[in-house]
C-alpha positions as CSV (number, residue, x, y, z in Angstrom):
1,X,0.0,0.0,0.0
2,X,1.1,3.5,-1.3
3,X,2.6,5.6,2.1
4,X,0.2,8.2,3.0
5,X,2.0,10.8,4.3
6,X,0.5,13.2,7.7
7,X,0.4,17.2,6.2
8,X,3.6,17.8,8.9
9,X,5.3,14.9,7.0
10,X,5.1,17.1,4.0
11,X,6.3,20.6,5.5
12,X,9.3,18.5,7.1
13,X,10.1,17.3,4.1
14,X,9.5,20.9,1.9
15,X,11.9,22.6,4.8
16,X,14.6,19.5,5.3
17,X,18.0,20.9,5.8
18,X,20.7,18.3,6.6
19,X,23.2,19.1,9.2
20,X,26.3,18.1,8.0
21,X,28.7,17.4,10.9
22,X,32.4,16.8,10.4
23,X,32.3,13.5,11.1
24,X,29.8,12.7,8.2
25,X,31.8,15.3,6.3
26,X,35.3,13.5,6.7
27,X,33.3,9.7,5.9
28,X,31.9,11.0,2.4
29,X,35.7,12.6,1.5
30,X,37.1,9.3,2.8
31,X,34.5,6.8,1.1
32,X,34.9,8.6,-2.3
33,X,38.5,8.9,-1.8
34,X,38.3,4.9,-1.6
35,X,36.3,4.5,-4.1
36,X,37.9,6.4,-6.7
37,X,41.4,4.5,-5.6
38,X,39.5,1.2,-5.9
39,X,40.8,0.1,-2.3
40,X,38.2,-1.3,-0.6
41,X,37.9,-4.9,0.8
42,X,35.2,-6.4,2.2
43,X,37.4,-8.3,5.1
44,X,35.9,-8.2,8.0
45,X,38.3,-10.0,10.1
46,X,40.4,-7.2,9.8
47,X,40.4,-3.9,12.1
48,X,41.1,-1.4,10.2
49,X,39.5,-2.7,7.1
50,X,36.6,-2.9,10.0
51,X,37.2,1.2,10.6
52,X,37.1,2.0,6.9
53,X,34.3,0.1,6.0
54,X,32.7,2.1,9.1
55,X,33.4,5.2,7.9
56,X,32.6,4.5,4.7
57,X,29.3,3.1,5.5
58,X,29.0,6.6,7.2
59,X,29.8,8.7,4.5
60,X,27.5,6.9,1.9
61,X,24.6,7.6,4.5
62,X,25.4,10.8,4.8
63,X,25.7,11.7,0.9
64,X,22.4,9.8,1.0
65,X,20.8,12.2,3.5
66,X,22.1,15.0,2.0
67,X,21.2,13.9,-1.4
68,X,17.2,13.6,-0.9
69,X,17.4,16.6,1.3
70,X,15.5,20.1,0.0
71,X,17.3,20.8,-3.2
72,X,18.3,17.1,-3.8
73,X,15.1,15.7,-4.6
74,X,16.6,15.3,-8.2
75,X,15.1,11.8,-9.0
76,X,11.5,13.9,-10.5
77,X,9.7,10.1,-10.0
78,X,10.4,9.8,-6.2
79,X,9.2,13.0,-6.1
80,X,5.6,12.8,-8.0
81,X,5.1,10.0,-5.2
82,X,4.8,13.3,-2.6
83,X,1.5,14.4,-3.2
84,X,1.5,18.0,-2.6
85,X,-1.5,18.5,-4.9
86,X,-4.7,19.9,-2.3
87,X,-2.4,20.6,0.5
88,X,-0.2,23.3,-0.9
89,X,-2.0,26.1,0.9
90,X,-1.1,23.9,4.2
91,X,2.3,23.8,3.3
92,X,3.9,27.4,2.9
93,X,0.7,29.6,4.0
94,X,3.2,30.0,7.1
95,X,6.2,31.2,5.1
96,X,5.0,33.6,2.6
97,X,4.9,37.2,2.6
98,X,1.1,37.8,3.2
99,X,0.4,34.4,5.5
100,X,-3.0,33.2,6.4
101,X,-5.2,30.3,7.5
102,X,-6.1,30.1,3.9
103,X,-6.3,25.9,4.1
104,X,-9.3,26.4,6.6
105,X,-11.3,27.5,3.6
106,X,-10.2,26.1,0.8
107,X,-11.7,24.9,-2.3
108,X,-9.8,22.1,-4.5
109,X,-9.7,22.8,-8.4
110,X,-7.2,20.2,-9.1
111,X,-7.8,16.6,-8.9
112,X,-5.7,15.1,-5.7
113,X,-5.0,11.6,-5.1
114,X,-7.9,9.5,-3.3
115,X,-8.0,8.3,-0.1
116,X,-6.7,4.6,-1.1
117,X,-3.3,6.1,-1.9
118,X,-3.8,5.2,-6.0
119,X,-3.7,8.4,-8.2
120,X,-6.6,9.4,-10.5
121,X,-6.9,7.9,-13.6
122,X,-6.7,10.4,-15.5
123,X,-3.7,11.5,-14.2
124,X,-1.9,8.9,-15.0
125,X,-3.0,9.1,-18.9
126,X,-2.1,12.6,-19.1
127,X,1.6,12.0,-18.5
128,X,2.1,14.7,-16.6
129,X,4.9,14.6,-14.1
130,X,3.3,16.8,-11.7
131,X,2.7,15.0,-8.5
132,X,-1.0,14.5,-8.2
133,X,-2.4,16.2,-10.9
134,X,-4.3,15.9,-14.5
135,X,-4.4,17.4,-17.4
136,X,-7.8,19.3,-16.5
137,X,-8.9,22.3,-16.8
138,X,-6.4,23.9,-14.0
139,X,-3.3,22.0,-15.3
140,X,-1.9,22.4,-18.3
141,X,1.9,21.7,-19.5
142,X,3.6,24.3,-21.9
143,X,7.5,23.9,-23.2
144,X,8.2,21.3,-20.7
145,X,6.7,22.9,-17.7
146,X,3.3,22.0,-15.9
147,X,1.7,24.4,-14.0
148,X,-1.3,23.3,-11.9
149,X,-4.0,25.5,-9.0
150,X,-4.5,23.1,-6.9
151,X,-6.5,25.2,-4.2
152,X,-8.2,28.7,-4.0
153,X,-9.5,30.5,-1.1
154,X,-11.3,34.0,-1.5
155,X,-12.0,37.5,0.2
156,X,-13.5,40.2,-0.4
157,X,-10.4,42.0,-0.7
158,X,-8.2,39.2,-2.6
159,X,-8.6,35.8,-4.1
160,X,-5.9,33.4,-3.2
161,X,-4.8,30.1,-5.2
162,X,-2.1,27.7,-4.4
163,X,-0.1,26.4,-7.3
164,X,2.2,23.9,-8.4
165,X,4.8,24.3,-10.7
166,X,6.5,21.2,-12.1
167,X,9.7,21.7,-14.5
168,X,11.1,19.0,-16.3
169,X,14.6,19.9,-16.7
170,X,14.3,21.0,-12.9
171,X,14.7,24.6,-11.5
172,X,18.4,26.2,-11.9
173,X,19.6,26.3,-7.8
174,X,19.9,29.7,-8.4
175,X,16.1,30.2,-8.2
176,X,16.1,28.8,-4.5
177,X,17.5,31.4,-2.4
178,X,16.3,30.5,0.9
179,X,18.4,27.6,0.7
180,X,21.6,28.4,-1.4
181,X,22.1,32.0,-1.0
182,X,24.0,33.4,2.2
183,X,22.6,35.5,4.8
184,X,19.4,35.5,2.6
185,X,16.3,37.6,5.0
186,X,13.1,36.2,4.0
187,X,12.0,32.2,4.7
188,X,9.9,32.2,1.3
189,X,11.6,32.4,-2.4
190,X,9.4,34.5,-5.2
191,X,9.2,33.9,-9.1
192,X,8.2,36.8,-10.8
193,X,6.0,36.6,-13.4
194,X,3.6,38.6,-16.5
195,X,0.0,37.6,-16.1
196,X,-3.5,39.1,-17.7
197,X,-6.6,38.7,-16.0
198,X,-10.5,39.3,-17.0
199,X,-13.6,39.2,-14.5
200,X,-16.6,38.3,-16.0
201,X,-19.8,39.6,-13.9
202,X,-22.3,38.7,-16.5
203,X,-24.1,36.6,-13.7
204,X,-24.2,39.3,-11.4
205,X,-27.0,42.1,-11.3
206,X,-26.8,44.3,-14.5
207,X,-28.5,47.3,-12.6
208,X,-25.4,47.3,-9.8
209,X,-22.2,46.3,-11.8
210,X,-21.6,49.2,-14.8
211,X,-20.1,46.3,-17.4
212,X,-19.9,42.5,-17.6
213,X,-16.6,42.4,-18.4
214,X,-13.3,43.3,-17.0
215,X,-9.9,43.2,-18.7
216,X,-7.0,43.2,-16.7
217,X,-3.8,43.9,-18.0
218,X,-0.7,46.1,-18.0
219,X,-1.6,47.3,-21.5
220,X,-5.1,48.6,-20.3
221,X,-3.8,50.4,-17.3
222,X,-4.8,47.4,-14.7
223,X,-2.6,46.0,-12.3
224,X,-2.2,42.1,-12.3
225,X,-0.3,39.6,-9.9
226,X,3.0,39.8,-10.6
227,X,5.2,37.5,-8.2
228,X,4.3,33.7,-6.7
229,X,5.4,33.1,-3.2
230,X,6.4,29.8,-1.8
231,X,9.0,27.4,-1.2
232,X,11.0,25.0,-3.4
233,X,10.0,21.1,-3.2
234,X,12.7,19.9,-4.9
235,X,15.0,20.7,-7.8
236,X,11.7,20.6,-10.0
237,X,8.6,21.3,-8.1
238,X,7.4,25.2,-6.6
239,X,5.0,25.5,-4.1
240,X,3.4,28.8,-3.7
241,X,0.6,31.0,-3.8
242,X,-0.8,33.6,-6.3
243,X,-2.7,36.7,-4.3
244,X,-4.9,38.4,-6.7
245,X,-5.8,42.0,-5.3
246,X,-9.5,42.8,-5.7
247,X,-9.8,46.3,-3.5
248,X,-8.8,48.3,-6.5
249,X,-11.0,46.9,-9.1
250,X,-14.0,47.4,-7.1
251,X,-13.1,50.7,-6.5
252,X,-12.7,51.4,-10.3
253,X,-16.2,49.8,-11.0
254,X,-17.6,52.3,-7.9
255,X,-19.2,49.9,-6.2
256,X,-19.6,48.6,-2.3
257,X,-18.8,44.8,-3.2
258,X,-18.4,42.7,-5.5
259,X,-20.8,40.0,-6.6
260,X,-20.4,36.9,-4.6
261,X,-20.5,34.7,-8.0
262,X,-18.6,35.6,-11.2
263,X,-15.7,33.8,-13.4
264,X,-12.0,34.7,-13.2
265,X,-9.7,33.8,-15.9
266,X,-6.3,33.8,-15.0
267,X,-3.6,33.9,-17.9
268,X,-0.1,33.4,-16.7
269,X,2.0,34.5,-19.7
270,X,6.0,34.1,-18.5
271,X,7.8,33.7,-15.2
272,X,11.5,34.2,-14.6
273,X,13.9,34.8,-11.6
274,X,17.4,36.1,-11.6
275,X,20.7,34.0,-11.7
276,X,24.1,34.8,-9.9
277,X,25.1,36.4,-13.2
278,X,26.0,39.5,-14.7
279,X,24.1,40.2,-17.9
280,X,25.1,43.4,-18.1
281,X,26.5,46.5,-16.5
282,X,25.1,50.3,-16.6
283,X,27.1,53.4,-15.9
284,X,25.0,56.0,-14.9
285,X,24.6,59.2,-12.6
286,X,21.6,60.4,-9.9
287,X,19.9,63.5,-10.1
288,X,22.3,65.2,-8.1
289,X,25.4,63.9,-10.4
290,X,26.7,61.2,-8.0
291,X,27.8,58.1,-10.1
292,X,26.0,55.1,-10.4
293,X,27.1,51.4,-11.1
294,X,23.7,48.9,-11.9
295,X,24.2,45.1,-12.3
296,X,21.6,43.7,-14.5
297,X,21.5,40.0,-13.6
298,X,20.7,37.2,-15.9
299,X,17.4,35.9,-16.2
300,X,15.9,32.6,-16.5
301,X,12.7,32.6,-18.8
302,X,9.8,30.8,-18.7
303,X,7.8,31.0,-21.4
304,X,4.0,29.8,-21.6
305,X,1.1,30.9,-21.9
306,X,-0.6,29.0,-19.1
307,X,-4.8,29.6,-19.2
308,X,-7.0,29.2,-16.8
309,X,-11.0,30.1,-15.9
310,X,-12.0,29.5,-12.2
311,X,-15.7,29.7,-11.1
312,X,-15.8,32.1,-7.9
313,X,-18.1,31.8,-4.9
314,X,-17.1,34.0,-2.4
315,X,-18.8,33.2,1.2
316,X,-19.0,37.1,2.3
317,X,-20.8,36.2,6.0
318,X,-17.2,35.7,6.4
319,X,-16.9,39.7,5.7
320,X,-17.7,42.2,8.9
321,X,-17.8,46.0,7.7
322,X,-18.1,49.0,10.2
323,X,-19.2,52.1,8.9
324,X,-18.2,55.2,10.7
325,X,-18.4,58.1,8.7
326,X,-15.9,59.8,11.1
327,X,-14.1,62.8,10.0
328,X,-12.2,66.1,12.1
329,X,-12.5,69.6,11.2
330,X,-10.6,69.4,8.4
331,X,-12.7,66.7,6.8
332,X,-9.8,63.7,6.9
333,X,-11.3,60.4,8.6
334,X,-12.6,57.2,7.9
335,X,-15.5,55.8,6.0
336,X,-15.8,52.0,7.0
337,X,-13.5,49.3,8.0
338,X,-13.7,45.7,6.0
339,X,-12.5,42.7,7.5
340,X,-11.9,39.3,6.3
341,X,-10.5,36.3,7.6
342,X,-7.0,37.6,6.1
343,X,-7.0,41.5,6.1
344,X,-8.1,44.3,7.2
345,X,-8.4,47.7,5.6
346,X,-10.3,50.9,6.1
347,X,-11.5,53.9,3.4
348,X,-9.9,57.3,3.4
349,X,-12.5,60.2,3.9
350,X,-10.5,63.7,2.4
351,X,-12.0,66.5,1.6
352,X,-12.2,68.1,-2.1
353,X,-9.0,68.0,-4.1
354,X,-6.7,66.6,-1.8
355,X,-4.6,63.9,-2.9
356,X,-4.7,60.9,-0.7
357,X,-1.4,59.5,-1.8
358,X,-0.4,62.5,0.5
359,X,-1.4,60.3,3.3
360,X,-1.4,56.8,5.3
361,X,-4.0,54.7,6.7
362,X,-2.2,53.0,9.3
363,X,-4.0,50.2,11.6
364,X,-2.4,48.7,14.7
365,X,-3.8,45.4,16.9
366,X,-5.4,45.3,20.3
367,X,-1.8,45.3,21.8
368,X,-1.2,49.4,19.8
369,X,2.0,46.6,17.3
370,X,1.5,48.0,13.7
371,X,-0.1,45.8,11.7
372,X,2.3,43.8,8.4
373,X,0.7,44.6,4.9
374,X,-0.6,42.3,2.7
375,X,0.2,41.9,-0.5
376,X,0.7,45.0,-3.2
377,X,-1.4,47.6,-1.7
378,X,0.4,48.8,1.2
379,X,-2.7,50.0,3.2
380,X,-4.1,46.5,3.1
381,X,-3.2,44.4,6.5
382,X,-2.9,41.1,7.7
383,X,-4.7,39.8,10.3
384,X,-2.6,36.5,10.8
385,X,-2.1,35.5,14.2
386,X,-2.7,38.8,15.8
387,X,-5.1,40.1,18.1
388,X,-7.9,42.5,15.9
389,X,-10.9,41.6,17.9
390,X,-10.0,45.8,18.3
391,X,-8.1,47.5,15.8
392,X,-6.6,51.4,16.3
393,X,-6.7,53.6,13.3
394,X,-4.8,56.3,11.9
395,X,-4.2,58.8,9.2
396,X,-0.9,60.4,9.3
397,X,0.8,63.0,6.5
398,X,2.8,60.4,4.2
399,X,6.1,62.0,4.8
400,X,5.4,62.3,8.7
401,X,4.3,58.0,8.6
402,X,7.5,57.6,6.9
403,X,10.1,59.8,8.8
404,X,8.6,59.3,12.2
405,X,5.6,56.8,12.6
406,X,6.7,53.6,10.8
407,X,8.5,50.1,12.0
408,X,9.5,50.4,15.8
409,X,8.5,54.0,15.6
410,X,4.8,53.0,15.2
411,X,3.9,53.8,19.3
412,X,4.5,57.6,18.2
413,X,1.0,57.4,15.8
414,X,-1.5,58.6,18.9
415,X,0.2,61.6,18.8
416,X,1.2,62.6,15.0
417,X,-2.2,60.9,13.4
418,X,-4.2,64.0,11.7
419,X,-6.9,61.7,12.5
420,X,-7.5,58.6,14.7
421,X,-10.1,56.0,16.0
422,X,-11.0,52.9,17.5
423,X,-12.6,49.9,16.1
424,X,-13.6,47.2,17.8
425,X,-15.3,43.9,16.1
């Protein structure tokens, strides 16, 4: 019977690092330096052949360990046995940049393997070397490359989709940083990628939505996910997540939500990440004449396109909104607060031709810590794992946030908000 492996089976696995101690170190030199000379003998009668054969029992263990650790996983069939289709969202919803519970509501697109341990049929005539997954309509192979949403989870503010990405020739190590590069910050890697979008709202009421459809793309003026977050598998397989912003759009269509039910298609043109290369170097100068050195890395290129159309049915009892309609004298406050289970955000008030990138919404928990943004829009926050059963708010002039007010200077906002209230839920 096929292993079924426990979802903290999996995240050991995706963040194995092997400690390599000298001992283990000095048995692989010595074991390969034998084996290369051709001088070992399997006598056991003797001592030292007894030692050697120790240490060279050692060393092969050891360059076993270390070979099916994080990056080694270069044997793409072991592999495909993990199945990290439908739990992906459980995997590295911890690690990336805008974390959330997003496995407590998920919805599976792709096809996962069944409870028996055998993997769908179809699966297995599709060919595809993604673990898990089918050639359906959310997996689809493209120059050697399968890419596959596996879950999705939605907001009001953002949808969320967890994604699998599957390259046959396996991932250059440059591309994982959180293992390979030095003194590397974040405990997530990012592939950046080109994408068009389109919302189609035809379902929805044609009295409350101005237009049944939406294009999204950097030709039209609309912003569209640009980056996947997640952590590397193995030398072939990403794990991560696509966060699709929704705040703006709604704005743009002037409306107080969107529909619960309407169709996103999803068109993920290219992704690439830099190599430890120099492609090229550019001499230049700041505005104030200083001298300037740029290092444009090389690039690896992936080139699709990769189409997909999702069905959406957002749950918004899972939405709380508070509308205040609070402003000072100078007409600067707050509209209403939205929460979801992942962020929190609240709606500038201004009055007539003032510009509100002059200013910050800023939102703290119950304990008065600054809230982490989520995702593109920095006024956007996460509610993972803090406290926002009450939520502090405040607008503060833009160059005031950023010179005095932001990071471990966020306990000075009570006294240099222009405008500030309490919220709780």
């Amino acid at each position: 019977m096929k292993k079924e492996y426990r979802d903290s089976d999996l995240y050991d696995i995706l963040h194995f690092t092997p400690e390599v101690t000298p001992e283990m170190k000095y048995g692989i030199e010595d074991a390969y330096a034998q084996i290369r000379k051709g001088t070992v003998k399997m006598n056991k009668n003797t001592k030292i052949q007894n030692c050697h054969r120790k240490y060279l029992f050692l060393g092969l263990a050891a360059a076993f360990l270390i070979a099916f650790g994080f990056w080694g996983f270069s044997n793409p069939v072991l592999a495909g046995k993990i199945p990290f289709i439908g739990r992906i969202f459980r995997l590295v919803e911890k690690d990336i940049g805008y974390s959330g519970d997003y496995s407590e509501n998920a919805v599976p697109l792709a096809a996962s393997e069944s409870k028996n341990g055998t993997e769908n049929a179809n699966a297995e005539n599709s060919g595809s070397k993604a673990s898990g997954s089918n050639e359906n309509a959310y997996s689809q192979t493209v120059n050697g490359v399968t890419v596959t949403l596996s879950e999705a989870s939605y907001s009001e503010l953002a949808l969320y989709f967890s994604v699998e990405i599957y390259c046959e020739e396996g991932f250059p190590e440059d591309f994982n940083r959180v293992q390979n590069m030095k003194d590397y910050m974040l405990s997530y890697d990012v592939l950046n990628m080109l994408s068009a979008q389109k919302f189609d709202f035809s379902q929805a009421d044609s009295t409350l939505y101005p237009t049944d459809i939406v294009y999204c793309s950097i030709e039209n003026g609309f912003s569209t996910p640009y980056s996947i977050e997640g952590n590397y598998a193995d030398s072939h397989t990403f794990l991560g997540v696509i966060r699709v912003e929704l705040d703006t759009l709604r704005r743009t269509l002037d409306v107080k939500s969107l529909p619960p039910e309407f169709t996103y298609s999803f068109t993920l043109q290219k992704f690439w990440h830099d190599l430890n290369e120099t492609a090229s170097v550019i001499e230049t100068e700041t505005a104030d004449g200083y001298p300037v050195t740029i290092y444009e890395p090389e690039k690896k290129v992936y080139e699709g396109p990769w189409e997909y159309t999702i069905p959406v049915s957002m749950n918004q009892s899972s939405t709380q909104t508070k509308e205040l309609m609070q402003t000072n004298d100078d007409g600067i406050g707050i509209a209403n607060v939205i929460k979801t289970p992942y962020e929190i955000m609240a709606e500038l008030i201004l009055p007539k031709h003032a510009d509100p990138f002059d200013y910050i919404i800023a939102i703290t928990d119950a304990d008065g810590k600054l809230l982490d943004s989520q995702g593109e829009n920095a006024e956007v926050y996460s509610v993972y794992n803090r406290n926002t059963d009450t939520v502090h708010i405040y607008i503060v002039d833009y160059d005031t946030f950023m010179d005095e007010c932001k990071g471990d200077n966020a306990g000075r906002l009570p006294e240099k908000a222009l405008f500030q209230t309490t919220v709780k839920w």
